[in-house]
N, C-alpha and C positions, 0 to 999 in steps of 0.2 A: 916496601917503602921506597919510596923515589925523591932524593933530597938532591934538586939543582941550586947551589949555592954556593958563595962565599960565605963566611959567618958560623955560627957555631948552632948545631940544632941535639939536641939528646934524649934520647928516649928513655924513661926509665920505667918497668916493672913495678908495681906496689904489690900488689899478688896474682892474683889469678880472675883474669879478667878486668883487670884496673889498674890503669898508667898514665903516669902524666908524660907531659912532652914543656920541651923548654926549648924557644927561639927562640937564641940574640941573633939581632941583623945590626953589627955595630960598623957597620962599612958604609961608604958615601952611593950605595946602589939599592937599587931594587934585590929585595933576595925573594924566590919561589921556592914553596916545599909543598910536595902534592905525598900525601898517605890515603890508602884504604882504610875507610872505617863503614863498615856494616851498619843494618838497620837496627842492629839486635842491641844496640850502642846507644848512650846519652853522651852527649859534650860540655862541657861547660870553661870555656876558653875567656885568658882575661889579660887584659893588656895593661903590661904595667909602667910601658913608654911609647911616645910614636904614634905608630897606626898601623890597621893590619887589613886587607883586604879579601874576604872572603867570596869565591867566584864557586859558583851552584850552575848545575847542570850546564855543564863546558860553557861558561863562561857568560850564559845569556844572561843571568841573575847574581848581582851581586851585592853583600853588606858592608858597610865597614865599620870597623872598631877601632877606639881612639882611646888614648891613653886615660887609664881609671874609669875604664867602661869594662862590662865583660859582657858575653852570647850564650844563652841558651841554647843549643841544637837538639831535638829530637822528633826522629820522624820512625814509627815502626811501620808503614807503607814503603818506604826507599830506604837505598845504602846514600849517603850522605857523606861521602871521601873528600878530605881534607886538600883544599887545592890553594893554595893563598899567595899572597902579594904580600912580604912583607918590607914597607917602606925604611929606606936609611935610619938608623938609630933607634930603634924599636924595638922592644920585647914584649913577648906575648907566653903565657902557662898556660897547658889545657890538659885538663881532667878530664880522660875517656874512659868509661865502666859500661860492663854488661846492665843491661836493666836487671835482672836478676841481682847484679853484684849490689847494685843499686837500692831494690826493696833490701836486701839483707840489712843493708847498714843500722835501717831505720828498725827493724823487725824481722824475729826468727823465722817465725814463718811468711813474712814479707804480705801481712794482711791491709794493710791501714792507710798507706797511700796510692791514693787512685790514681792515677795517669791524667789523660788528657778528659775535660768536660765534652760531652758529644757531641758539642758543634765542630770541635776543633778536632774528633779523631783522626777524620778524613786527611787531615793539612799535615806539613810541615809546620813546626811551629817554634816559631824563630823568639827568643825575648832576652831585651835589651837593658843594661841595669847598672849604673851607676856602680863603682865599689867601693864598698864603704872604708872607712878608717882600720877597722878592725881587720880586714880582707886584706885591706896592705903591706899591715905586718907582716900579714902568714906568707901571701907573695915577695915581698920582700925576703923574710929569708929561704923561702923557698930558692930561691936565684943565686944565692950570696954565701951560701953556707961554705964553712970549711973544716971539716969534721973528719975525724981518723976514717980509713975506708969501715972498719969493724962496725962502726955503731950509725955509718952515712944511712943506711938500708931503711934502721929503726927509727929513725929522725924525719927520713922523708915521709914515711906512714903516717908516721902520730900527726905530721904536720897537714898531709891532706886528709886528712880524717878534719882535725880543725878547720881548714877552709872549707870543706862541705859541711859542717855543721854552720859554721858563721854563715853561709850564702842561705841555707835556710830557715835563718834564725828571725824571721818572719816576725816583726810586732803585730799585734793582733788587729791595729788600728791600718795592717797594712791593704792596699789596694789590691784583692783576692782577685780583681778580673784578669789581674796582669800572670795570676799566679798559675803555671800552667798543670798545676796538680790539682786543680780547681773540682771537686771530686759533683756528681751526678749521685746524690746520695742513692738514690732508689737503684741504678744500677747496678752501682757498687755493692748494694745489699744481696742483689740477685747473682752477681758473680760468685762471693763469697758463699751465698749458699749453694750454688753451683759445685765449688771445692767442695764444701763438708759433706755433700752428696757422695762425691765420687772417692773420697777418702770412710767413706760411717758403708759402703754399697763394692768396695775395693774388690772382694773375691767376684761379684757380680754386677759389676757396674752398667749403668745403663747406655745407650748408642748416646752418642751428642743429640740425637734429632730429639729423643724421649728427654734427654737433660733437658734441652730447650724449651721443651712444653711444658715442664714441672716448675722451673722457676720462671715462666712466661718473659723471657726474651729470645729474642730471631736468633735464628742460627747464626747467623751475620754476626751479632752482637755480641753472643755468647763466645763467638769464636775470639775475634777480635778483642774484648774486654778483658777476657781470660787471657789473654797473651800481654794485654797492656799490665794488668794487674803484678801477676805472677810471672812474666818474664819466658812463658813457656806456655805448649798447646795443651791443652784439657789431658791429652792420655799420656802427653811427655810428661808432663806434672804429676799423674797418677803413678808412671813407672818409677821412677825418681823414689815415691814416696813408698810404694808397695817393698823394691828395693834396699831402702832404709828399715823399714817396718819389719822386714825379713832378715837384714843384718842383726838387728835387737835382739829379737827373738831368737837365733840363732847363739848371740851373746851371753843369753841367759844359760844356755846348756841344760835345757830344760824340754828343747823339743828336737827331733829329728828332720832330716831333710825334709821329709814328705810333709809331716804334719806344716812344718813352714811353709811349702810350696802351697798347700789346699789352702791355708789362712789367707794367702794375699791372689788367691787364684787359681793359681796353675793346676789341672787336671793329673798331669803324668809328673814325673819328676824330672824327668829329662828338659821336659820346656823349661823348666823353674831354675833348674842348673844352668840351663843356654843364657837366659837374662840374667840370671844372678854373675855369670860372667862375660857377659856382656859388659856391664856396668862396672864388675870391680875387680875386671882382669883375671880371678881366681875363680875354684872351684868352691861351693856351700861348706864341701867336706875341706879340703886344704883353706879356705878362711878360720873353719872350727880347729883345725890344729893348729895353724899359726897362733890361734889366740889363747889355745888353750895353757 
């Protein structure tokens, strides 16, 4: 992170893969704070005084935001690094999450909301939005709090969890073209059976190429929508879940290494041991005593 400034900027942690950021520029200058953020990333930034200046790809393209406005950012084509202009007496809160961290909020297995509609996967796609009454509050005391450090942590949580509920709290009469979750029902139907393919097919799953001819979208599509959907590629998402599927099982004390390993795949045991600690640092057998 690279903070050129007067002024006070703060990052904080909410968990794992999800953090807000807090700029005051309460000085009579220009204040700049340029951070990395990845493409793996959503933004949603909001200005609760002032104005803030957003500068995209060094500098040739730029937005701005103006007090009780807020920005959409998500692009999974480009990394999208925070590089801003903010003007004297201004403040601005931004909410950065994994897309992952993202679907979870909404859903366990992060099935339901689609990403971008397929005219816009290809874009950047920028969306500008009034904030409402409700959104105030929560930025309001997001800013203002002053709470013992013990319970600071659990305050700030609950409190962005309420501003991302309020921001999608979407009345039904609302303008769906503007909404960038705008779902392609037919494809979304295809991706999703896509997963339940390669999760019901787990010990022998099929190549992508076979995937893509069975639920009839391009390899392109499949790849792509799979990553918008789920936050992850087709086989990272399978190891993930063969992974879990193998911890369970292994939980139960019911089946041995081996028989776990052939269930989610693995031929020899040795392989099934190497990713099963890949993933969770320990050995099948040292997981089953620590938990035993």
């Amino acid at each position: 992170m690279k903070n050129i400034a007067k002024g006070s900027y703060d990052e904080n942690l909410v968990e794992d893969g999800f953090y807000i950021l807090k700029i005051q520029n309460d000085t009579q200058e220009l204040q700049t704070v340029e951070r990395e953020i990845d493409s793996s990333f959503i933004q949603f930034h909001f200005c609760l005084k002032g104005k803030t200046r957003f500068n995209f790809n060094e500098g040739n393209y730029h937005l701005e935001v103006t007090e009780e406005n807020s920005l959409l950012l998500y692009n999974t084509q480009k990394d999208l690094p925070l590089n801003l202009i903010v003007s004297p007496h201004s403040w601005l809160l931004s909410v950065v999450m994994t897309i992952r961290k993202f679907h979870s909020l909404f859903s366990n297995e992060a099935e339901y909301i689609p990403f971008l509609s397929g005219e816009n996967k290809e874009k950047k796609y920028y969306s500008q939005e009034m904030v409402s009454p409700a959104i105030a509050v929560v930025l309001s005391q997001l800013m203002n709090y002053n709470l013992h450090p013990s319970i600071k942590q659990l305050y700030i949580k609950g409190k962005v969890y309420e501003l991302i509920s309020l921001y999608f709290n979407k009345t039904e009469d609302a303008d769906l073209e503007q909404c960038p979750f705008l779902a392609d029902e037919d494809n979304v139907r295809r991706i999703r059976m896509a997963k339940e393919i390669m999760i019901s097919r787990m010990a022998e799953p099929p190549t992508l190429a076979e995937l893509s001819q069975e639920i009839g979208l391009s390899l392109k599509k499949l790849k792509e929508g799979f990553k918008q959907i789920y936050g992850d590629s087709v086989y990272g998402f399978l190891f993930d879940y063969k992974m879990e599927y193998a911890r369970k099982m292994l939980e139960t004390g019911k089946h041995n290494v081996n028989e776990v390993g052939l269930k989610v795949g693995y031929s020899t045991a040795s392989h099934f041991i190497a990713s099963f600690k890949k993933k969770y640092g320990t050995t099948p057998k040292k997981y089953l005593t620590s938990n035993a």
